[in-house]
ROKE-983477 format. One record per atom (N, C-alpha, C): atom name; x, y, z negated; residue in three letters. Coordinates in Angstrom, 3 decimals. Layout:
<rs>
<r a="CA" px="X" py="Y" pz="Z" r="Ala"/>
...
</rs>
This chain:
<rs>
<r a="N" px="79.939" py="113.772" pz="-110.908" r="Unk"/>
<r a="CA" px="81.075" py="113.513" pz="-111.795" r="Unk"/>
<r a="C" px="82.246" py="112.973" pz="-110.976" r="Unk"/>
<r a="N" px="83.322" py="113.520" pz="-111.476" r="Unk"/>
<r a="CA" px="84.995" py="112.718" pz="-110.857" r="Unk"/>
<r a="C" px="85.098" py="111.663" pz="-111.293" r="Unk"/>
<r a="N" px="85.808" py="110.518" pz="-110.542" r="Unk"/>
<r a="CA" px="86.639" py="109.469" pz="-110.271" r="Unk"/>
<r a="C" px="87.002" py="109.460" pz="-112.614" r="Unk"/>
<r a="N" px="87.474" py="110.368" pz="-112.214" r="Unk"/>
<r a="CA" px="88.329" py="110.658" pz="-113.682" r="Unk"/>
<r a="C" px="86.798" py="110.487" pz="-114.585" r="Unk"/>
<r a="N" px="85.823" py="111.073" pz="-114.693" r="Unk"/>
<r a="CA" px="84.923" py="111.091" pz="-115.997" r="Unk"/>
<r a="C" px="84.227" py="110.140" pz="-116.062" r="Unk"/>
<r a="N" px="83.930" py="109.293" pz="-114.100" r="Unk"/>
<r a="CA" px="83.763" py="108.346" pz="-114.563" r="Unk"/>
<r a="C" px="83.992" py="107.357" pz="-115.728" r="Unk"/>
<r a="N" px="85.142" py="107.165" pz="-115.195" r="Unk"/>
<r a="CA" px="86.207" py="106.348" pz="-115.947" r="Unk"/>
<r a="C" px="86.353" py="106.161" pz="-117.410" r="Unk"/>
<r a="N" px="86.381" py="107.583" pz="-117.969" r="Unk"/>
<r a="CA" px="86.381" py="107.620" pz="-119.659" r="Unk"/>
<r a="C" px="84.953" py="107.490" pz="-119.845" r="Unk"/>
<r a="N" px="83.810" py="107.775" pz="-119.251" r="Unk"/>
<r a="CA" px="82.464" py="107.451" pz="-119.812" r="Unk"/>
<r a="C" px="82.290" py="105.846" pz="-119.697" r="Unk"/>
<r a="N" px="82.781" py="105.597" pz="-119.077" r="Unk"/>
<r a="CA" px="83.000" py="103.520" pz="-118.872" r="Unk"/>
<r a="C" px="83.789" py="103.061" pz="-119.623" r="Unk"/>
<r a="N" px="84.542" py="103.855" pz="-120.324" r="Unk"/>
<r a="CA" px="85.527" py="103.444" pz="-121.455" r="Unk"/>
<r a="C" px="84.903" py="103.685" pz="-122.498" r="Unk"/>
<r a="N" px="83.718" py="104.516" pz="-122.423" r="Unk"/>
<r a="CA" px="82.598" py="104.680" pz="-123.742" r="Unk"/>
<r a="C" px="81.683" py="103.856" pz="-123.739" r="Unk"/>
<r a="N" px="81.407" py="103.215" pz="-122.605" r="Unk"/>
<r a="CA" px="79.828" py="102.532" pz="-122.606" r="Unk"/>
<r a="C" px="80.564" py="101.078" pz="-123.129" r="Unk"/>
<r a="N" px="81.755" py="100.460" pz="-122.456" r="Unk"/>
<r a="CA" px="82.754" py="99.311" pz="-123.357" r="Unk"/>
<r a="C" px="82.454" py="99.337" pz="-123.817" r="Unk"/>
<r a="N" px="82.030" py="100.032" pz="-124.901" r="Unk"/>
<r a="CA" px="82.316" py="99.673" pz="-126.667" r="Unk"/>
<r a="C" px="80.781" py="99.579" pz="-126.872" r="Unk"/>
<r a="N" px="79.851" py="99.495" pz="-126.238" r="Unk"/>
<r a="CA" px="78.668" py="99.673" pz="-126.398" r="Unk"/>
<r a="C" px="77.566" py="98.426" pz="-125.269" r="Unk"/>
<r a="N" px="78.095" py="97.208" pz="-124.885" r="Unk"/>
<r a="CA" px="77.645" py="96.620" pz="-124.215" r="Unk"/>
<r a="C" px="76.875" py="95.832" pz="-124.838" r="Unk"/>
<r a="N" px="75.310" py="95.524" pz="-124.041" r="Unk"/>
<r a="CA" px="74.665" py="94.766" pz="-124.866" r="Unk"/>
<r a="C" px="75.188" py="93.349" pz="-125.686" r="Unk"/>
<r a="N" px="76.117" py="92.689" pz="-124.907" r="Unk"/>
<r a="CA" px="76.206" py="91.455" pz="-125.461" r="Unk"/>
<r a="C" px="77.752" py="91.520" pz="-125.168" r="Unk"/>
<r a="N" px="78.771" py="90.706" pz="-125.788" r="Unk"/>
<r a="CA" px="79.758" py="90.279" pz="-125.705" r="Unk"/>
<r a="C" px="80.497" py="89.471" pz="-124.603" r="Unk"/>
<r a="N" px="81.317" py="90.216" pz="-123.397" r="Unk"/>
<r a="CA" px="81.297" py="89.297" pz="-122.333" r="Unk"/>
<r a="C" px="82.296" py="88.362" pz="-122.801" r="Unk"/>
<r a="N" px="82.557" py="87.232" pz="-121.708" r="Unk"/>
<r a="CA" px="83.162" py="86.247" pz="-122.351" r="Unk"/>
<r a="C" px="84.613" py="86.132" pz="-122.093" r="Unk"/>
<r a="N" px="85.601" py="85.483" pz="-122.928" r="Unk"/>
<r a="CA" px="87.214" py="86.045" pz="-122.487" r="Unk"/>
<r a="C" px="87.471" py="86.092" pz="-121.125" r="Unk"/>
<r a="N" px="87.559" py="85.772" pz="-119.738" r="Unk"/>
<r a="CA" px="87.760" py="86.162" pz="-118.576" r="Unk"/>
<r a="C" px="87.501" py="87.502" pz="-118.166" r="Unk"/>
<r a="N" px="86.053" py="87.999" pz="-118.512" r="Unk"/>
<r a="CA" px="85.648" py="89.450" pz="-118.261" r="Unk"/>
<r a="C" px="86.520" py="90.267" pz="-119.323" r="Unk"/>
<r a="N" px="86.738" py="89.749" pz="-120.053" r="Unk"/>
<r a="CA" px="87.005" py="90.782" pz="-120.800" r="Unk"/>
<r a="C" px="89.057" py="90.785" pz="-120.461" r="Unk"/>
<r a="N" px="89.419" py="89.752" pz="-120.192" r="Unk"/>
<r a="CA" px="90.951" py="89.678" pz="-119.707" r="Unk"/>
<r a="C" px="90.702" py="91.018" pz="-118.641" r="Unk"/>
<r a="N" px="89.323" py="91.078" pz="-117.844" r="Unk"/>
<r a="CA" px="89.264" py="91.739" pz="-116.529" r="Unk"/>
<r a="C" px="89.213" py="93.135" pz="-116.894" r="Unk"/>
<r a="N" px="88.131" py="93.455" pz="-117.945" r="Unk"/>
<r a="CA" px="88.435" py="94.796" pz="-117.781" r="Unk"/>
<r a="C" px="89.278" py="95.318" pz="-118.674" r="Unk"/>
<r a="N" px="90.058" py="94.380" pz="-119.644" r="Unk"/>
<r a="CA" px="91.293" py="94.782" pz="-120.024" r="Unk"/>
<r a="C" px="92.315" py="95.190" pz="-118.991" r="Unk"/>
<r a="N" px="92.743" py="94.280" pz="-118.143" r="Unk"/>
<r a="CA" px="93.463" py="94.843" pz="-116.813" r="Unk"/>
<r a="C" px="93.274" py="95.821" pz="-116.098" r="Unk"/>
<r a="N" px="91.852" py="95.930" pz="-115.975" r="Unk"/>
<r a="CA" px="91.425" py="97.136" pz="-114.858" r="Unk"/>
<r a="C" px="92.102" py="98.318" pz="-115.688" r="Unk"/>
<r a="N" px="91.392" py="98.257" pz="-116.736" r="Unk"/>
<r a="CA" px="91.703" py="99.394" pz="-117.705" r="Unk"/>
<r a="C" px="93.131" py="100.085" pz="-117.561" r="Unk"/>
<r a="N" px="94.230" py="99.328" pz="-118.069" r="Unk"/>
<r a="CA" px="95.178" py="99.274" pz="-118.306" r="Unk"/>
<r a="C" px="95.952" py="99.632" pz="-116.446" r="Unk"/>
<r a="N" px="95.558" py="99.011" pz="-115.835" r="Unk"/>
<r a="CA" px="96.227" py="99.097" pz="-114.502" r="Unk"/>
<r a="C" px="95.732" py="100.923" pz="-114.313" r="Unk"/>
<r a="N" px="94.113" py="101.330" pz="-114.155" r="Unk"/>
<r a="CA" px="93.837" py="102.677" pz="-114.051" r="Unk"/>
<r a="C" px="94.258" py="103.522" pz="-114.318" r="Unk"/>
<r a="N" px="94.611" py="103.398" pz="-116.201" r="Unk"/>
<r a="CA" px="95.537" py="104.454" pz="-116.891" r="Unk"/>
<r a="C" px="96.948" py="104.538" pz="-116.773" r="Unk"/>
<r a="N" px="97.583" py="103.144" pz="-116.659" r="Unk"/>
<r a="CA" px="99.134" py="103.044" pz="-116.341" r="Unk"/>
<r a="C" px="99.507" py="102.925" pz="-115.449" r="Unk"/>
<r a="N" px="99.201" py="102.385" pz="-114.409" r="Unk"/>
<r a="CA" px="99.603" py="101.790" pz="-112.948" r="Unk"/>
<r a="C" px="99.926" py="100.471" pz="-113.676" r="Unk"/>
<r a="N" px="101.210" py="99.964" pz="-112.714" r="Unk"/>
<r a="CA" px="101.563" py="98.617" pz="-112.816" r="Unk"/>
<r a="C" px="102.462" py="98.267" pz="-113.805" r="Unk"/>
<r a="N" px="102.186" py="96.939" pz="-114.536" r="Unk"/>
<r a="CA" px="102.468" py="96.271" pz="-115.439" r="Unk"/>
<r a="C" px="104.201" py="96.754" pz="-115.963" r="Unk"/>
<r a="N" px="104.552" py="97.424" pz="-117.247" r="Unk"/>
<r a="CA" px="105.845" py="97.571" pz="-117.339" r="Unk"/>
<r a="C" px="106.052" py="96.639" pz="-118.737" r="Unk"/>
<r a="N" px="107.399" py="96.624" pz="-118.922" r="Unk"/>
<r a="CA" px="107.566" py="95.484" pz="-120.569" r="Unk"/>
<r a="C" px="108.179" py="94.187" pz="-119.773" r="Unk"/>
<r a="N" px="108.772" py="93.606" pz="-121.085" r="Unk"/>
<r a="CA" px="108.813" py="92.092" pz="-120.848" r="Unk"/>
<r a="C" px="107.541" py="91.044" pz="-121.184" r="Unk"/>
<r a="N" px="107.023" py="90.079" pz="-120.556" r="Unk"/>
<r a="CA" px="106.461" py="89.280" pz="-120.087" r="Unk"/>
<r a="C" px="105.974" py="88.484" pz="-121.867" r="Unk"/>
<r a="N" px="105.559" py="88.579" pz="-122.777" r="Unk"/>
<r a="CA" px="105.480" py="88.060" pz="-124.234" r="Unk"/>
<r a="C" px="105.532" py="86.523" pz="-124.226" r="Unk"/>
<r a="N" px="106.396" py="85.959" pz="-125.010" r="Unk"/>
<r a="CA" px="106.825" py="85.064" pz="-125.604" r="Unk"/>
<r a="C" px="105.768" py="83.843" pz="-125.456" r="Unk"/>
<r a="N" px="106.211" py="82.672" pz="-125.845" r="Unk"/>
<r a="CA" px="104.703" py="81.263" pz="-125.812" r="Unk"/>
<r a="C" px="103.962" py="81.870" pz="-127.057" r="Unk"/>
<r a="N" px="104.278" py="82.195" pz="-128.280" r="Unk"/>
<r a="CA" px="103.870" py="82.167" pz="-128.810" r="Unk"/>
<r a="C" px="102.722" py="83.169" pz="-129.112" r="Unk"/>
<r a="N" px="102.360" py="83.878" pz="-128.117" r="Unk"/>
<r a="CA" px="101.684" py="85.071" pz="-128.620" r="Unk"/>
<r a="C" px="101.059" py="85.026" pz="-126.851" r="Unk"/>
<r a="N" px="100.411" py="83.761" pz="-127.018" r="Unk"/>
<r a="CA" px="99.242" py="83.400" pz="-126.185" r="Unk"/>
<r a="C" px="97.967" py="84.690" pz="-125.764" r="Unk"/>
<r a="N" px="98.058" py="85.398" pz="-126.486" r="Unk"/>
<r a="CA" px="96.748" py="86.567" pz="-126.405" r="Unk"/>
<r a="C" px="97.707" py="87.567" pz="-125.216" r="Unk"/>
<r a="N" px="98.579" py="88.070" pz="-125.662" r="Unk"/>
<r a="CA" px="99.580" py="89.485" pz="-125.336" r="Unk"/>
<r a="C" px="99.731" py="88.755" pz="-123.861" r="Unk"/>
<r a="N" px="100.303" py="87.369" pz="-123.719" r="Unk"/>
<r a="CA" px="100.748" py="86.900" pz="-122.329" r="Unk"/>
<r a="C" px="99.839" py="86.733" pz="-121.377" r="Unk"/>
<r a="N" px="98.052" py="86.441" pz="-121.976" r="Unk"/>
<r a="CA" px="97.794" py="86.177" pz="-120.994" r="Unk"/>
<r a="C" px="96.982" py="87.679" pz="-120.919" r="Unk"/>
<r a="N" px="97.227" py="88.826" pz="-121.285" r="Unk"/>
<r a="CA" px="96.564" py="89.701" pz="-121.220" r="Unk"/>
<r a="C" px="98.049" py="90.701" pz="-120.207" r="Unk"/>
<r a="N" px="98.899" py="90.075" pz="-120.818" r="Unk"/>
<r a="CA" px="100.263" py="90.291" pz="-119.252" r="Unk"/>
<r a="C" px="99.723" py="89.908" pz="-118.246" r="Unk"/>
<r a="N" px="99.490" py="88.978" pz="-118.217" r="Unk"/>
<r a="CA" px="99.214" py="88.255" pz="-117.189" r="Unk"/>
<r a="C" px="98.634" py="88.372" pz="-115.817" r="Unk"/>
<r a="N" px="97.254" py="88.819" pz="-116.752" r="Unk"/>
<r a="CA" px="95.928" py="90.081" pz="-115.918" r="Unk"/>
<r a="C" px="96.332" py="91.057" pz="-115.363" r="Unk"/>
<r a="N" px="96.841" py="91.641" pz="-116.497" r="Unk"/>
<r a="CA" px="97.575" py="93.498" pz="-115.594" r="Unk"/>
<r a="C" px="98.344" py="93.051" pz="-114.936" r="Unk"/>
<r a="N" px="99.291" py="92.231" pz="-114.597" r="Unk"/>
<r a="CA" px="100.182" py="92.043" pz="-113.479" r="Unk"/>
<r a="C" px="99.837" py="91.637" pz="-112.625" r="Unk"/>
<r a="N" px="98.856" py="90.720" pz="-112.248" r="Unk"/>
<r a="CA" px="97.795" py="90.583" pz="-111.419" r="Unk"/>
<r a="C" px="97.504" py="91.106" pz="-110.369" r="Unk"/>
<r a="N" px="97.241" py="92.455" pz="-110.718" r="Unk"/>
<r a="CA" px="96.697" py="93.812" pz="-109.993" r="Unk"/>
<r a="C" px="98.028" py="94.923" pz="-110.082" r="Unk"/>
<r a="N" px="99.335" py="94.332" pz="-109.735" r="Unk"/>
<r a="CA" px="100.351" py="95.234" pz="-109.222" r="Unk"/>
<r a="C" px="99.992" py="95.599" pz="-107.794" r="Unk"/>
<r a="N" px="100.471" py="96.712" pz="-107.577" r="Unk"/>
<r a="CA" px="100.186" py="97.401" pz="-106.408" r="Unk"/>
<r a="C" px="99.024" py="97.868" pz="-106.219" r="Unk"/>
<r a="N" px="98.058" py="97.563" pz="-106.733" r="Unk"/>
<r a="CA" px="96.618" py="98.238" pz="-107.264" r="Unk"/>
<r a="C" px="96.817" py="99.558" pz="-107.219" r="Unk"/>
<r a="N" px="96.157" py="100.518" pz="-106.533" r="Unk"/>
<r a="CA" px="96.065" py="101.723" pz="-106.876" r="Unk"/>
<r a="C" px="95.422" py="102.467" pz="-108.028" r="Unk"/>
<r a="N" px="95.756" py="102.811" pz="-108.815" r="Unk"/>
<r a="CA" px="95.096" py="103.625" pz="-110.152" r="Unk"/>
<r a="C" px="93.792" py="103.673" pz="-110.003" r="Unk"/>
<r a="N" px="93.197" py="104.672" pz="-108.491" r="Unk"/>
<r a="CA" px="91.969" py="104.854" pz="-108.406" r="Unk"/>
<r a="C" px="91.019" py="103.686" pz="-108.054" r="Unk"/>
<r a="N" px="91.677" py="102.644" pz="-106.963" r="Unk"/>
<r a="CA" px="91.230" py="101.778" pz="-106.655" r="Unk"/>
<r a="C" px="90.601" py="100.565" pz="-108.266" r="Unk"/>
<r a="N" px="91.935" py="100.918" pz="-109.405" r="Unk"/>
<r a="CA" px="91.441" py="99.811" pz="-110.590" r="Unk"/>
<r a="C" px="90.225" py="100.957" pz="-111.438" r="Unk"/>
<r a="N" px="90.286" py="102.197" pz="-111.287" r="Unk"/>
<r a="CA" px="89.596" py="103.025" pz="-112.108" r="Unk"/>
<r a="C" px="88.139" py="102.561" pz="-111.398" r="Unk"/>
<r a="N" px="87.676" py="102.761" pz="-110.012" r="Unk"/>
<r a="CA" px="86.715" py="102.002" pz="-109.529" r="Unk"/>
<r a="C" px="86.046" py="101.081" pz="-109.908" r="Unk"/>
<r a="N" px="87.086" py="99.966" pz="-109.717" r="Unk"/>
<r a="CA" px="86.620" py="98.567" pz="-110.178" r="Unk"/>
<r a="C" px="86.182" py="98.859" pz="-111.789" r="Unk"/>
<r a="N" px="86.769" py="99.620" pz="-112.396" r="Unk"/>
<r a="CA" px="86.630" py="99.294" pz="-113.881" r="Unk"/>
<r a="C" px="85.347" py="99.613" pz="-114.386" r="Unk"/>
<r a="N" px="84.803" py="100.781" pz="-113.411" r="Unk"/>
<r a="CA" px="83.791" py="101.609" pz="-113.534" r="Unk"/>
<r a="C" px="82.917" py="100.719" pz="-113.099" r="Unk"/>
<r a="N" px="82.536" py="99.819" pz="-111.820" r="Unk"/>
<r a="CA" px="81.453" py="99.113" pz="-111.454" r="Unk"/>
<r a="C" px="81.188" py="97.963" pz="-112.215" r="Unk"/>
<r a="N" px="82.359" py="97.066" pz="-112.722" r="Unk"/>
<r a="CA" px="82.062" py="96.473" pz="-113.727" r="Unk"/>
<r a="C" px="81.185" py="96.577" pz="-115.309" r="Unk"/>
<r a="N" px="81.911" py="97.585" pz="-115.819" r="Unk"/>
<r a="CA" px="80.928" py="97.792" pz="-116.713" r="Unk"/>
<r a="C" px="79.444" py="98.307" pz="-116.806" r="Unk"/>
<r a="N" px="79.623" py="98.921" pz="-115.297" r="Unk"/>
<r a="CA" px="78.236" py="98.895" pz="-114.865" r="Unk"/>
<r a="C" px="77.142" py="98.195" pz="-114.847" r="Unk"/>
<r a="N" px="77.808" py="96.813" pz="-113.721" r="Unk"/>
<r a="CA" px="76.991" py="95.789" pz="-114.077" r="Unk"/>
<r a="C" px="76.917" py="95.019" pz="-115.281" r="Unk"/>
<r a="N" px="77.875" py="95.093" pz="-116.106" r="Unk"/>
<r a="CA" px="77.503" py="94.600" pz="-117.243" r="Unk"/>
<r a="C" px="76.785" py="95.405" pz="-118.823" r="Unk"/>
<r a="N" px="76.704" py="96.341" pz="-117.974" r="Unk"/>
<r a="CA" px="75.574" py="97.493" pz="-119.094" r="Unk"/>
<r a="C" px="73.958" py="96.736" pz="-118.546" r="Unk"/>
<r a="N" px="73.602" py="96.176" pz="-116.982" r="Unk"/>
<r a="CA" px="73.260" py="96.122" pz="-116.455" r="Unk"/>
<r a="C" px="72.296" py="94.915" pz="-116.844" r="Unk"/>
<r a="N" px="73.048" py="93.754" pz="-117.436" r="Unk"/>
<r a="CA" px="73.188" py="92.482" pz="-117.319" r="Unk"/>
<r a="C" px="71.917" py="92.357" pz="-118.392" r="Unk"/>
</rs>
């Protein structure tokens, strides 16, 4: 399988993990995600008040300069190990 089918089959198994990881992992492979499919972080930076959106900015900006394939990787071994877990 490609880089690429990886990727969307790890975007299927997400939704299917035994247990609920806890907000950090999940800030993580929100970012990975998001960095893989988009590249780097575009938008303005969200407001105090909307604590979820900023710190989920936060993450994807993180991993600017990240290469697509390089976050599609990561995104893929992660949920790996946590299908794993």
């Amino acid at each position: 399988m490609s880089l690429q089918e990886h990727f969307a089959q790890a975007q299927i198994d997400s939704k299917n993990l035994p247990e609920r990881p806890d907000n950090m992992t999940l800030l993580k492979i929100y970012s990975l995600y998001k960095q893989g499919s988009s590249g780097d972080v575009t938008g303005e930076r969200p407001g105090f008040t909307d604590m979820v959106g900023r710190a989920k900015y936060d993450a994807w900006a993180a991993l600017k300069g990240t290469s697509q394939e390089d976050a599609q990787q990561q995104y893929v071994d992660l949920i790996e190990e946590l299908k794993d877990a």
